[in-house]
C-alpha positions in Angstrom: 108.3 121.7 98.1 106.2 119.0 99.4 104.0 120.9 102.2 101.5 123.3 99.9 101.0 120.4 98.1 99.8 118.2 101.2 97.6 121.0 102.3 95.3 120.7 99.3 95.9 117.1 97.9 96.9 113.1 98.4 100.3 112.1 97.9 100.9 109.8 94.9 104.1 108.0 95.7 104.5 103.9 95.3 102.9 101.8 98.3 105.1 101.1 101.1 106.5 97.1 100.8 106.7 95.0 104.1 110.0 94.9 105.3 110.9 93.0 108.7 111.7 95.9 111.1 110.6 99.1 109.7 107.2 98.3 108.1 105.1 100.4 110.2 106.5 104.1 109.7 104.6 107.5 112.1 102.9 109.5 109.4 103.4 107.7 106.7 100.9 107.9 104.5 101.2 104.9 102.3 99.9 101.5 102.8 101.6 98.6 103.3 101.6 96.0 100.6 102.2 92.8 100.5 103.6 90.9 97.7 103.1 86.8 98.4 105.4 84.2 97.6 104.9 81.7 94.4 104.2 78.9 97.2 101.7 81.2 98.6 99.8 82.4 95.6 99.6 78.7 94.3 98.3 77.7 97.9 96.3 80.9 98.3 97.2 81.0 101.6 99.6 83.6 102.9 102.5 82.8 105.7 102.4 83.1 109.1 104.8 86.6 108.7 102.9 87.6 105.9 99.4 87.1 108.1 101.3 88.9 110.8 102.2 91.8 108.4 98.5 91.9 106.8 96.8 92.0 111.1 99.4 93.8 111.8 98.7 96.8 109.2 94.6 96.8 109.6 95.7 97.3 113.1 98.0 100.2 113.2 96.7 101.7 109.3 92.9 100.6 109.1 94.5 98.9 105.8 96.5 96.7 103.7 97.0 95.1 100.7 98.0 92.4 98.9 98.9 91.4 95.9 98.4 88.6 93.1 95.6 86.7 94.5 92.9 87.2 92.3 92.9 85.5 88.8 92.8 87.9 85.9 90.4 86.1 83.7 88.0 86.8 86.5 88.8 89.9 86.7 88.8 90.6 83.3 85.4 88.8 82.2 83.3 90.7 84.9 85.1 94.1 83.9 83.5 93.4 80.4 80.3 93.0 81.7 80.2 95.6 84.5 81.7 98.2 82.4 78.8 98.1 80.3 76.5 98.0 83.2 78.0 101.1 84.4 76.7 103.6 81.7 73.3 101.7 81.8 73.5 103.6 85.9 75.0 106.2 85.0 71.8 107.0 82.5 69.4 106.2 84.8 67.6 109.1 86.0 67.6 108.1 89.7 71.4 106.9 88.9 72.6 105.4 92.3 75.6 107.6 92.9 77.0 108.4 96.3 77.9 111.6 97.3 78.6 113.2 93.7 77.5 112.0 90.2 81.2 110.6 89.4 81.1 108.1 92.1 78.1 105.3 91.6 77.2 102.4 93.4 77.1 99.2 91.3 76.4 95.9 92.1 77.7 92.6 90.1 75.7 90.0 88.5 74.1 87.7 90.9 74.5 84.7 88.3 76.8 81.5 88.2 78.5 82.4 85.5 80.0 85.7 86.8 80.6 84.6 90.1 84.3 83.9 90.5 85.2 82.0 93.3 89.1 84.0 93.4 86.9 87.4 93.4 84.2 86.4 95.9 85.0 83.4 97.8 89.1 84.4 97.7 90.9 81.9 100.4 93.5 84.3 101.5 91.0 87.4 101.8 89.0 84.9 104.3 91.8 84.0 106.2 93.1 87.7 107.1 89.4 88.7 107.6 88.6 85.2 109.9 92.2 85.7 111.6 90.9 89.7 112.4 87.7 89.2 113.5 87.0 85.7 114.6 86.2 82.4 112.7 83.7 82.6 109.9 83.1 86.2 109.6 79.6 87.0 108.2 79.4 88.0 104.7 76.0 90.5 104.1 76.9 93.2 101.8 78.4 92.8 98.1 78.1 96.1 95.7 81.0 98.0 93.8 82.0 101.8 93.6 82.5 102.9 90.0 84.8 105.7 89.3 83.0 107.1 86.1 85.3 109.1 83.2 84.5 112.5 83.2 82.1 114.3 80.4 82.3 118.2 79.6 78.7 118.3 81.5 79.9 116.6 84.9 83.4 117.5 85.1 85.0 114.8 88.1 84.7 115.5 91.6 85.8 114.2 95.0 83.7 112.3 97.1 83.7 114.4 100.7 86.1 112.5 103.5 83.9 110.3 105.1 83.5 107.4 107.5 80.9 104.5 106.4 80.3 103.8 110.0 78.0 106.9 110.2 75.9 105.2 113.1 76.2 104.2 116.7 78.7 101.7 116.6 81.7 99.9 118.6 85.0 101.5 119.0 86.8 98.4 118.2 86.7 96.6 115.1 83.7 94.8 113.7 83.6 95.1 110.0 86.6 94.8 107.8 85.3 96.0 103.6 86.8 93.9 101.1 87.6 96.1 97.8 88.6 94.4 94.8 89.4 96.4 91.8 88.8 95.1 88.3 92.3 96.8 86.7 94.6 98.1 88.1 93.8 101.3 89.8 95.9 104.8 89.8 95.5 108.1 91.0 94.6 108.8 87.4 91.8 106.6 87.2 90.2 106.9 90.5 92.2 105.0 93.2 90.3 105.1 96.6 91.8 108.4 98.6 92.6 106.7 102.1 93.4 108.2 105.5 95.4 105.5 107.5 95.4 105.2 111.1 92.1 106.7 110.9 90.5 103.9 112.1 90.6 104.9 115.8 89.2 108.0 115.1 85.8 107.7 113.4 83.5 108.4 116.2 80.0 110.3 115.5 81.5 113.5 117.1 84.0 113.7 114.3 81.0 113.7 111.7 79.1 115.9 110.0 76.4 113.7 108.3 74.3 111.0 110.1 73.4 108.1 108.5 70.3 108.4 106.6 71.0 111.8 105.0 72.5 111.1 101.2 76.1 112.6 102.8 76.4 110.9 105.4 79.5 110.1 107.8 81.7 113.6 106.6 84.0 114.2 108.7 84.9 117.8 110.2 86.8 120.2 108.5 89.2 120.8 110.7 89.4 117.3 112.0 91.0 116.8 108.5 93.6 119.9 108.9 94.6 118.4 112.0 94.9 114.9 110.9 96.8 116.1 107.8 99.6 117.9 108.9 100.8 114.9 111.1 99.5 111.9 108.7 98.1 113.0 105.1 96.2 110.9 102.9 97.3 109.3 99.4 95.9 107.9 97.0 97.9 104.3 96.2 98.6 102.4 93.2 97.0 98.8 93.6 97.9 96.1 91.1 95.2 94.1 89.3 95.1 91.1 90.8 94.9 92.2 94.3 92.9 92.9 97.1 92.2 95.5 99.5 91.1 95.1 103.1 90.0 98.2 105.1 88.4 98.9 108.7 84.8 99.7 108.1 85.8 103.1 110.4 88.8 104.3 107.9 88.0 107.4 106.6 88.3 107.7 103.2 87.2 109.4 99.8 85.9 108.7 96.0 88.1 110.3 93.4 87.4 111.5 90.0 88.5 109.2 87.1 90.1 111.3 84.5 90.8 108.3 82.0 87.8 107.1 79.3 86.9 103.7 80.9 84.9 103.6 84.0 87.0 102.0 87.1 85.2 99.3 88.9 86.2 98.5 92.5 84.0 96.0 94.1 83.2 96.3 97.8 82.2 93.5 99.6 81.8 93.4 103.7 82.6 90.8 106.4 81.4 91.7 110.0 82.6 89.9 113.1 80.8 86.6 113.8 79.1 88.9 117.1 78.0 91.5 115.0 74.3 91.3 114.6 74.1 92.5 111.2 70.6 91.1 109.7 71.6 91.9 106.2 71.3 89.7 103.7 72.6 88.7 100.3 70.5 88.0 97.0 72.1 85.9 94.9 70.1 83.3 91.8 69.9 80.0 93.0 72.5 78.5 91.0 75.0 79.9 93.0 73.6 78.3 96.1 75.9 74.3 95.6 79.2 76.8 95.7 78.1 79.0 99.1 77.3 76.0 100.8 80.0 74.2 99.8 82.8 76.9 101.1 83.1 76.7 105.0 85.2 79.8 105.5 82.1 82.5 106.0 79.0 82.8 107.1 76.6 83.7 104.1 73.1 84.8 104.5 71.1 84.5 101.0 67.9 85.2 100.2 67.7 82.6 97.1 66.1 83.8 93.8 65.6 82.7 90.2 67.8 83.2 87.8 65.3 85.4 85.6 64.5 87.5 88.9 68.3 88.2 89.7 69.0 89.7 86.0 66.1 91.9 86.3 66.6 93.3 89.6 70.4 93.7 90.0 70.6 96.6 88.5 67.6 98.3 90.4 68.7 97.8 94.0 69.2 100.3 96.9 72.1 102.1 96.9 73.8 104.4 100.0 71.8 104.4 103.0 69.4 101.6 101.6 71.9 99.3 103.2 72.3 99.5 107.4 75.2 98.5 108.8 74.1 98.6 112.0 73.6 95.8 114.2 70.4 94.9 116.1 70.2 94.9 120.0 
């Protein structure tokens, strides 16, 4: 009963938990998750098997997640204030969406009082990511996908599967994409569609788009049929209060939200301390005493004022503004 519907769609099942012995299952298709400890969530630092389990899975899946490290206040207060920013995109009429209206890109508020050091400066996200690709990965790119409710005049659609390393770029990892949602995220309301152990796969011959077009980094048809009937995708369940951590190559999809509140998924990026990435951040200057006083990443910032970040956050680039590449 289960094959015509893997043809066609994502599984929605509950996310694999770590086990010792059996987490890593051929063709499964959901994530591992990682539920910490009390000790660890209170130290916000995971274990040395739980740091296994989490290299472990971006190794073999491309992904992995873990669970009740991020404080819901957080959470909670920049929901309030992104949700509304969301519909102020959504009417814009050069509304930054990627790939389909349903799906936009939105950035947070560069100011003090919505930046939450458990979203943005999270100790356990820094230790998987500095553990993965080297000590003090670089931080450069911090937006948000917004899975928008549908309207009668834009009924939801899928983002295309698609890679967001749509350029010339190393086989092995460099870039791991840090997505934290703001609730709690379902198949119902837009939960990321994700291809694991895709990660090895996302070379430019397997894409139709090149970076620079609007729809970029698609990958081939029949690369999907292929890759589907031995490992299909699925769309997980992800607990508010945790994070996501993804190879930059996983291929993956935007979903439609078919609830009435917008789903906000923040998506922040930490390349490899080689990676000659010469993005930078743009945060207000009031944020600058809490960057410099965290010694886990390496933070380029353009400083601004505070009046100049609240008037331009909202108008930023969006898609293929943003290069990923690295320079020679």
């Amino acid at each position: 009963m289960l094959k015509p519907l893997l043809r066609n769609a994502s599984i929605f099942l509950p996310q694999r938990r770590f086990a010792s012995g059996n987490a890593f299952q051929r063709g499964n298709p959901l994530p591992i998750t990682i539920t910490p400890s009390k000790d660890e969530v209170d130290r916000l630092q995971l274990s040395s098997q739980n740091l296994e389990t989490a290299i472990g899975s971006l190794h073999k899946d491309g992904l992995v997640v873990i669970e009740d490290v991020v404080d819901h206040g957080s959470l909670d207060a920049l929901n309030e204030v992104m949700t509304r920013d969301a519909y102020v995109l959504r009417d814009k009429p050069d509304s930054p969406f990627n790939y389909n209206p349903g799906n936009i890109q939105q950035d947070p508020p560069p100011i003090l009082e919505h930046f939450h050091r458990s979203i943005f400066l999270n100790p356990v996200t820094s230790q998987v990511t500095s553990t993965f690709l080297g000590p003090r990965p670089k931080w450069t790119f911090c937006s948000g996908n917004t899975a928008m409710p549908p309207t009668p005049e834009s009924p939801p659609q899928s983002q295309p599967v698609h890679t967001d390393a749509d350029f010339a770029h190393p086989a092995h990892p460099f870039a791991l994409v840090i997505n934290v949602p703001l609730i709690t995220m379902t198949p119902n309301n837009g939960s990321t569609e994700v291809w694991l152990g895709t990660q090895n796969n996302a070379d430019l011959d397997a894409q139709d788009g090149r970076h620079g077009e609007r729809a970029s980094g698609r990958i081939k048809s029949h690369l999907l049929e292929e890759r589907r009937a031995t490992r299909p995708p699925s769309q997980p369940f992800v607990k508010k209060g945790s994070i996501v951590i993804r190879d930059l190559h996983l291929w993956h999809a935007g979903k439609g939200n078919h609830t009435p509140d917008p789903r906000v998924m923040l998506a922040m990026i930490h390349f490899a301390p080689w990676y000659r990435n010469p993005m930078r951040l743009e945060f207000a200057e009031e944020i600058r005493t809490v960057i410099e006083g965290q010694s886990g990443l390496e933070v380029p910032v353009d400083w601004i004022s505070r009046e100049k970040a609240l008037s331009s956050y909202l108008n930023r680039g969006f898609g293929n503004s943003y290069d990923f590449n690295q320079t020679p």
